[in-house]
N, CA, C and O atoms as CSV, one atom per row, in Angstrom:
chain,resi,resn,atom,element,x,y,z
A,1,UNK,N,N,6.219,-8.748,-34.991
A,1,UNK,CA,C,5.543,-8.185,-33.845
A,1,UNK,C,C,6.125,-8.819,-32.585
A,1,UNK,O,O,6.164,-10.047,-32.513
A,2,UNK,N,N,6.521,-8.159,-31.718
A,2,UNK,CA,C,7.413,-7.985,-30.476
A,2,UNK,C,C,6.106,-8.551,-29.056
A,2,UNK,O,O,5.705,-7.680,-28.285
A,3,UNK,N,N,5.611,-9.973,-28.904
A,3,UNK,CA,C,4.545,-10.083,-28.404
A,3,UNK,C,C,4.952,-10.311,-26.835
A,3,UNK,O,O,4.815,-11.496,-26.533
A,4,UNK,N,N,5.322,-9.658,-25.972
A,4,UNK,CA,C,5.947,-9.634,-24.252
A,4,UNK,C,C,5.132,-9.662,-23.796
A,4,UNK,O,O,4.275,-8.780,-23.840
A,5,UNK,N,N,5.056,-10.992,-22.990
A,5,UNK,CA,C,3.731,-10.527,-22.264
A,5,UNK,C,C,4.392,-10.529,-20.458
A,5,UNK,O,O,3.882,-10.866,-19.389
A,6,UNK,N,N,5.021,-10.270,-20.639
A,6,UNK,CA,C,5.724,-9.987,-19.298
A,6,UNK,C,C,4.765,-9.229,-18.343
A,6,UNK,O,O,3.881,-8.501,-18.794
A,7,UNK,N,N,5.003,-9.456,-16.700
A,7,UNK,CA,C,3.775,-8.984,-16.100
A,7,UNK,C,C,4.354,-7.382,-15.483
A,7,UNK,O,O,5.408,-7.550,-14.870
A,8,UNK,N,N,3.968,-6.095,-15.504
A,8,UNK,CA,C,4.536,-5.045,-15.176
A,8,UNK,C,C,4.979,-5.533,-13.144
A,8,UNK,O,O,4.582,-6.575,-12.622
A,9,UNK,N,N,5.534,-4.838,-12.669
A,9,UNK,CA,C,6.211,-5.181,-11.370
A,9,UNK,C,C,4.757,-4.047,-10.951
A,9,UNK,O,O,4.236,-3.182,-11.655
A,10,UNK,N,N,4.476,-4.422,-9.765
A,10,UNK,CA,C,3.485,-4.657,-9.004
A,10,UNK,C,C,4.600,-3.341,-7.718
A,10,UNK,O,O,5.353,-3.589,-6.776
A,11,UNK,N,N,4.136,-1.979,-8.377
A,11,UNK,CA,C,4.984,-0.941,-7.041
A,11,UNK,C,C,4.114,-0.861,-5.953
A,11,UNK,O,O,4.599,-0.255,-4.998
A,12,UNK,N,N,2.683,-1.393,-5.760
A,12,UNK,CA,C,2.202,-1.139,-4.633
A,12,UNK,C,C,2.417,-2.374,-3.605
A,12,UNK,O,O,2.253,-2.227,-2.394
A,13,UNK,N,N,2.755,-3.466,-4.129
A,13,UNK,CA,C,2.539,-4.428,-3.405
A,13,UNK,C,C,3.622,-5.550,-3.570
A,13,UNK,O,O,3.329,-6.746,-3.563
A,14,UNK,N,N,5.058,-5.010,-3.737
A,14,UNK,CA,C,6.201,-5.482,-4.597
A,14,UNK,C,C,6.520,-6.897,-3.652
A,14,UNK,O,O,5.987,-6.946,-2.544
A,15,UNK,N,N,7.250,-7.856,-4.026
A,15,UNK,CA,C,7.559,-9.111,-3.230
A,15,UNK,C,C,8.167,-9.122,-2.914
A,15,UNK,O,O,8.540,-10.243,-2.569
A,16,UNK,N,N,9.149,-7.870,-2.576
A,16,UNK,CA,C,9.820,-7.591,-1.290
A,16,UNK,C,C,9.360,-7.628,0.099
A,16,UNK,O,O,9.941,-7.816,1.167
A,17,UNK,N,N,8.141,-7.393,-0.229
A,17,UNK,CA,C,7.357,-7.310,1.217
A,17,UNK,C,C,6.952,-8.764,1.417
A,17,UNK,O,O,6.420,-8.903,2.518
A,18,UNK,N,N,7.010,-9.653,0.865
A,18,UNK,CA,C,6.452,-11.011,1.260
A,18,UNK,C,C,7.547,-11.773,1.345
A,18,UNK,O,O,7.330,-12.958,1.093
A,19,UNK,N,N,8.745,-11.470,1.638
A,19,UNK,CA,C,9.942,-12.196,2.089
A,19,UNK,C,C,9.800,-13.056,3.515
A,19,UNK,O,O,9.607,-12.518,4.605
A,20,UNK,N,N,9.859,-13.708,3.417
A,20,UNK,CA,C,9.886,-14.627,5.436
A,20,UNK,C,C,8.379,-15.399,5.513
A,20,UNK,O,O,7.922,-15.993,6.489
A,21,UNK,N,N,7.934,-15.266,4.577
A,21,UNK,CA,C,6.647,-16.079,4.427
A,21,UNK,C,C,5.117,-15.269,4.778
A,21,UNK,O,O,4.035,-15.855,4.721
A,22,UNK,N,N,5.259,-14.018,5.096
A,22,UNK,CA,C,3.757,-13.401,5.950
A,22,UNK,C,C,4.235,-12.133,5.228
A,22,UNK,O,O,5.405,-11.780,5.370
A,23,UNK,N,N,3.281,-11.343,4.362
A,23,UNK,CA,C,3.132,-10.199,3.951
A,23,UNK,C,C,3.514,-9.513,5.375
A,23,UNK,O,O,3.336,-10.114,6.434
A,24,UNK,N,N,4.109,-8.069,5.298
A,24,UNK,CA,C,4.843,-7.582,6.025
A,24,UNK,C,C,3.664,-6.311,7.125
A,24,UNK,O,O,3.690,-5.896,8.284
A,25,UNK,N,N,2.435,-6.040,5.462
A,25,UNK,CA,C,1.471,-5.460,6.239
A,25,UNK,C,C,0.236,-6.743,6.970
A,25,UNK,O,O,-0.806,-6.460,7.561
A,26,UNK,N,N,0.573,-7.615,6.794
A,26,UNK,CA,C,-0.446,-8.878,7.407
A,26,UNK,C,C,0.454,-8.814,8.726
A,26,UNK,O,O,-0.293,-9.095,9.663
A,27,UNK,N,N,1.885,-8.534,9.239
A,27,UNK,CA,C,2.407,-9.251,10.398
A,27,UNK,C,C,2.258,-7.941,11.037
A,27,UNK,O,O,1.993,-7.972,12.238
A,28,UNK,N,N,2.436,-6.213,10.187
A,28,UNK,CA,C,2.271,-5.039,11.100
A,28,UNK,C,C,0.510,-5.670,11.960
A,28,UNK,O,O,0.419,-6.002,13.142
A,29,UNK,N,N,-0.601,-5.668,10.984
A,29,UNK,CA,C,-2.002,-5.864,11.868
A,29,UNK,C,C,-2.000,-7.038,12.772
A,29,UNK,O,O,-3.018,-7.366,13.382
A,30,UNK,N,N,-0.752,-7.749,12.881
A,30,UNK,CA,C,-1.094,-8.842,14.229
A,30,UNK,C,C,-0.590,-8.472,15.152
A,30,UNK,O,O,-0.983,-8.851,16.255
A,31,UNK,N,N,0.519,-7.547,15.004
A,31,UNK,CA,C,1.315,-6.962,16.042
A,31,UNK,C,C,0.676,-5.688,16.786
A,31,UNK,O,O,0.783,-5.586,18.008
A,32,UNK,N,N,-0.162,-4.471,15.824
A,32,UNK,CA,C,-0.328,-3.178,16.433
A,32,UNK,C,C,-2.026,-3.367,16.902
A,32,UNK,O,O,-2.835,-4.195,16.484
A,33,UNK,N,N,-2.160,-2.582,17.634
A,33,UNK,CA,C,-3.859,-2.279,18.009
A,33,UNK,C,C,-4.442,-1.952,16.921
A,33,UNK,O,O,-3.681,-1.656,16.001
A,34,UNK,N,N,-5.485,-1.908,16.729
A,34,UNK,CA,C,-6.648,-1.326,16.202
A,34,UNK,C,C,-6.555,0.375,15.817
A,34,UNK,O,O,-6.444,0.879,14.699
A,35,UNK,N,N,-6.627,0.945,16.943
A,35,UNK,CA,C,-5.940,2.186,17.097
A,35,UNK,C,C,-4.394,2.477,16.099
A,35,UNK,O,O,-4.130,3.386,15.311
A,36,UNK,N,N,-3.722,1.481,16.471
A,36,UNK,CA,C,-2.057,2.002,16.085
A,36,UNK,C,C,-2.289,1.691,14.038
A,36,UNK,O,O,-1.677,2.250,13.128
A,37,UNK,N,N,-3.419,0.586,13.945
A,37,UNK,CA,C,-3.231,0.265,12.376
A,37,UNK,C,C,-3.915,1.771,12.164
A,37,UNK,O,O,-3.360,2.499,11.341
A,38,UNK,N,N,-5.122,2.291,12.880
A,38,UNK,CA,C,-5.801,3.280,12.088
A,38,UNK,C,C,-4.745,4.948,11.591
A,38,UNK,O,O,-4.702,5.810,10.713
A,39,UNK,N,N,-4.111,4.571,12.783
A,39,UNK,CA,C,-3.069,5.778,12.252
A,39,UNK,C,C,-2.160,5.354,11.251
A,39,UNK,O,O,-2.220,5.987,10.197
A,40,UNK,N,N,-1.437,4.552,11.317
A,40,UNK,CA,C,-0.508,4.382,10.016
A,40,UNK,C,C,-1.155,4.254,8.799
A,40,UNK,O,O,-0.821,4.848,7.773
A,41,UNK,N,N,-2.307,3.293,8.934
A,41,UNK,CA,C,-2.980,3.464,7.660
A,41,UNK,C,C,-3.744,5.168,7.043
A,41,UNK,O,O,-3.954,5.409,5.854
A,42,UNK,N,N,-3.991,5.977,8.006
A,42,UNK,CA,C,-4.548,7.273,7.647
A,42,UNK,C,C,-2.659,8.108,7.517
A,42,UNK,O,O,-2.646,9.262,7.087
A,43,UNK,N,N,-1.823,7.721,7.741
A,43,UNK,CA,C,-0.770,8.463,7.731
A,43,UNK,C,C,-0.119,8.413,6.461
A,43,UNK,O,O,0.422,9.240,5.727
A,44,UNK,N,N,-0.414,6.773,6.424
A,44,UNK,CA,C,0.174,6.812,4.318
A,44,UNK,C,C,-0.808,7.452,3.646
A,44,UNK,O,O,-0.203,7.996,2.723
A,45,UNK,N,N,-2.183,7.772,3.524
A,45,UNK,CA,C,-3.266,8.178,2.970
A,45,UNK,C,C,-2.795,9.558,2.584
A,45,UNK,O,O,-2.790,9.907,1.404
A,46,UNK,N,N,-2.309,10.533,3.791
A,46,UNK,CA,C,-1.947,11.856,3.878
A,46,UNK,C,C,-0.717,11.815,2.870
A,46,UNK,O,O,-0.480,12.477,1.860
A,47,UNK,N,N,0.046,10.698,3.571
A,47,UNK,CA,C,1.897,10.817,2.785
A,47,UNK,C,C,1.582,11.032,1.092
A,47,UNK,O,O,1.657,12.162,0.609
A,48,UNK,N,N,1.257,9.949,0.326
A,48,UNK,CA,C,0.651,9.956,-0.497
A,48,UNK,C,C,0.096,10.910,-1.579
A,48,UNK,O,O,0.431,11.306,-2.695
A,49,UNK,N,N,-0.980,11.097,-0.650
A,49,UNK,CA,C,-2.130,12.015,-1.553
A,49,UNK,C,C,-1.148,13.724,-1.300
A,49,UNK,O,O,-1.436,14.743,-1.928
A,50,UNK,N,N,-0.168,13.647,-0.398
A,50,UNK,CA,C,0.020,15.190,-0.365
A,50,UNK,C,C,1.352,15.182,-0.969
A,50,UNK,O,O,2.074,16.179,-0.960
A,51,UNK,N,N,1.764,13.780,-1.626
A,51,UNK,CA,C,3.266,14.060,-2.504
A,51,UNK,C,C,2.718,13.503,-4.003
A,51,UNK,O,O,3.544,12.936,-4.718
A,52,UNK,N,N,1.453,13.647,-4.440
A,52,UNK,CA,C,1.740,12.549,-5.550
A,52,UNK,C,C,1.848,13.783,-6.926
A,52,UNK,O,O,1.963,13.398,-8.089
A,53,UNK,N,N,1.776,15.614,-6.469
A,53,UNK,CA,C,1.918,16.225,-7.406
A,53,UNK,C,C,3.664,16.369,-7.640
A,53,UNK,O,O,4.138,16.503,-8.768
A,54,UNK,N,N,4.164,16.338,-6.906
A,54,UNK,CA,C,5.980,15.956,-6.709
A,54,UNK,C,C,6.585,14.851,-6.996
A,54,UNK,O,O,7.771,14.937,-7.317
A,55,UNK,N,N,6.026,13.708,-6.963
A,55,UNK,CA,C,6.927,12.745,-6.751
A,55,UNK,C,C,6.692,11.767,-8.038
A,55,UNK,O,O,7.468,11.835,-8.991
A,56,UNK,N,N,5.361,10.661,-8.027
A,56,UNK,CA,C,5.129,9.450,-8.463
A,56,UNK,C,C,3.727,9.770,-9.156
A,56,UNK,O,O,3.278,8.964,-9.971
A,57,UNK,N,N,3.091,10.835,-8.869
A,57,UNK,CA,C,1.887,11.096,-9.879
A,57,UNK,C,C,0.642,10.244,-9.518
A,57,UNK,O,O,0.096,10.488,-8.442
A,58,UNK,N,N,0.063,9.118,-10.438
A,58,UNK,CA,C,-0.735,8.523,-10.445
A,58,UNK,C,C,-0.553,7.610,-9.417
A,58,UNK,O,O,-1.394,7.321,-8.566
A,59,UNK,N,N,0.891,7.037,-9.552
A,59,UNK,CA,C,0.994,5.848,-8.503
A,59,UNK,C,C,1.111,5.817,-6.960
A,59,UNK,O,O,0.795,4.924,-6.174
A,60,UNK,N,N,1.745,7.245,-6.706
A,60,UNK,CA,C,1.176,7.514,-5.488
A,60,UNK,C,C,-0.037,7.674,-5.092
A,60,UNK,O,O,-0.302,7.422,-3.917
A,61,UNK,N,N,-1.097,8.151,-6.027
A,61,UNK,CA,C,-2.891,7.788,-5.764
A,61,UNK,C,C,-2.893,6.782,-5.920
A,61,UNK,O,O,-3.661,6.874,-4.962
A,62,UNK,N,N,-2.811,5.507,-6.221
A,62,UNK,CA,C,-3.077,4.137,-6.086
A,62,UNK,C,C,-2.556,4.084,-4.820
A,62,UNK,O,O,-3.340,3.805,-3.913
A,63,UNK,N,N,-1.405,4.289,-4.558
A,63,UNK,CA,C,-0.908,3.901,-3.251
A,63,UNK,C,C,-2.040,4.535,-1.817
A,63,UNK,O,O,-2.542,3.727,-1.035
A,64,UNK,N,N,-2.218,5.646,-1.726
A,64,UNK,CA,C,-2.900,6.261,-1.206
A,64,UNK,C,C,-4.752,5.766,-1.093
A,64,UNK,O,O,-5.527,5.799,-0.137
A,65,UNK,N,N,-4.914,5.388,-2.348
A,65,UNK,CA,C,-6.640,4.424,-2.649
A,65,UNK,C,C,-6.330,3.149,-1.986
A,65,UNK,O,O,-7.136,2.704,-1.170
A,66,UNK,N,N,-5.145,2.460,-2.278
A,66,UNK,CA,C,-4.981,1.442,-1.223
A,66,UNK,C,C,-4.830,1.238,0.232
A,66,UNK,O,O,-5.231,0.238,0.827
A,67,UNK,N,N,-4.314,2.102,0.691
A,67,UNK,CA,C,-3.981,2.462,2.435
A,67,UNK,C,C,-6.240,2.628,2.540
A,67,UNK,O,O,-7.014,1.923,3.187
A,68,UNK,N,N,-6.516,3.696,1.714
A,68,UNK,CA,C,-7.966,4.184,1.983
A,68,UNK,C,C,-8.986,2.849,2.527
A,68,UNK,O,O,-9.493,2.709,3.641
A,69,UNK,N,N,-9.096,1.804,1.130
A,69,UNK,CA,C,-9.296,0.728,1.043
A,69,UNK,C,C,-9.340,-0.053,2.483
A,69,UNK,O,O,-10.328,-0.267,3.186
A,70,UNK,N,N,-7.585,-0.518,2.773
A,70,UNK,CA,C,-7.839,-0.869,4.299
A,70,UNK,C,C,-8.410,0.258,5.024
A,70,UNK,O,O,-9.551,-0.058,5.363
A,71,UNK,N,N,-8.167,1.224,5.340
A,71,UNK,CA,C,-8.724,1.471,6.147
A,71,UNK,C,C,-10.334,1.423,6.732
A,71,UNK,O,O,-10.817,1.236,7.848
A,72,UNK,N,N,-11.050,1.765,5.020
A,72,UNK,CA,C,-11.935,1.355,4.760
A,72,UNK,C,C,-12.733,-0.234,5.448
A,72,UNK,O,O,-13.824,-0.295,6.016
A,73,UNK,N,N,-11.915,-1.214,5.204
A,73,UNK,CA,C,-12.124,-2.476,5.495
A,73,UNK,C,C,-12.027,-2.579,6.742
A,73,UNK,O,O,-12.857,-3.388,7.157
A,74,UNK,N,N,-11.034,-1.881,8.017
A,74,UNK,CA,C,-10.722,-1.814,9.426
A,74,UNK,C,C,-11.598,-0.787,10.338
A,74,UNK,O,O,-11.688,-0.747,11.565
A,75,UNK,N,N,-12.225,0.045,9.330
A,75,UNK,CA,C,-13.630,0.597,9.780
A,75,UNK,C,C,-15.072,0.129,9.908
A,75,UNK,O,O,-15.975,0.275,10.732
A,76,UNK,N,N,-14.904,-0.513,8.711
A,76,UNK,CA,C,-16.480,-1.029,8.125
A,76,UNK,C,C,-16.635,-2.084,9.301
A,76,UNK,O,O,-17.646,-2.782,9.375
C-alpha cells in the first residue's frame, strides 16, 4: 500500500503569492481604499462564478466563495 501523504498544492492560495514576506492580497488592502478592495473583490466573484462552466469547474467556485468570504468580512 502506496501511503503519500503529500499535501495537495493549495490553487487558491498558492505560495507564490507570499513571496517578499506579506501575502500579496494583505499588501493589495493596505494600499487600495475601501471602495477600490470592494470592487476587485466583487470583480473576481463575477470572473469566477461566470467562467467556472468553461474553465476550472469546482475550483473556480472555491475561488469565487473565497473573494465572497472577504468581501463578506470587508462588509460585515
Amino acid at each position: 500500500m502506496n501511503m503519500n501523504f503529500e499535501q495537495a498544492p493549495d490553487n487558491i492560495n498558492p505560495d507564490h503569492y507570499k513571496k517578499g514576506g506579506i501575502e500579496t492580497f494583505d499588501y493589495m488592502g493596505a494600499k487600495m481604499t475601501p471602495d477600490q478592495m470592494e470592487g476587485y473583490l466583487f470583480g473576481n466573484i463575477l470572473k469566477y462564478v461566470s467562467r467556472y462552466q468553461f474553465k476550472n469547474g469546482v475550483e473556480d467556485l472555491k475561488k469565487a466563495e473565497w473573494y465572497l468570504e472577504k468581501l463578506i468580512e470587508l462588509k460585515g
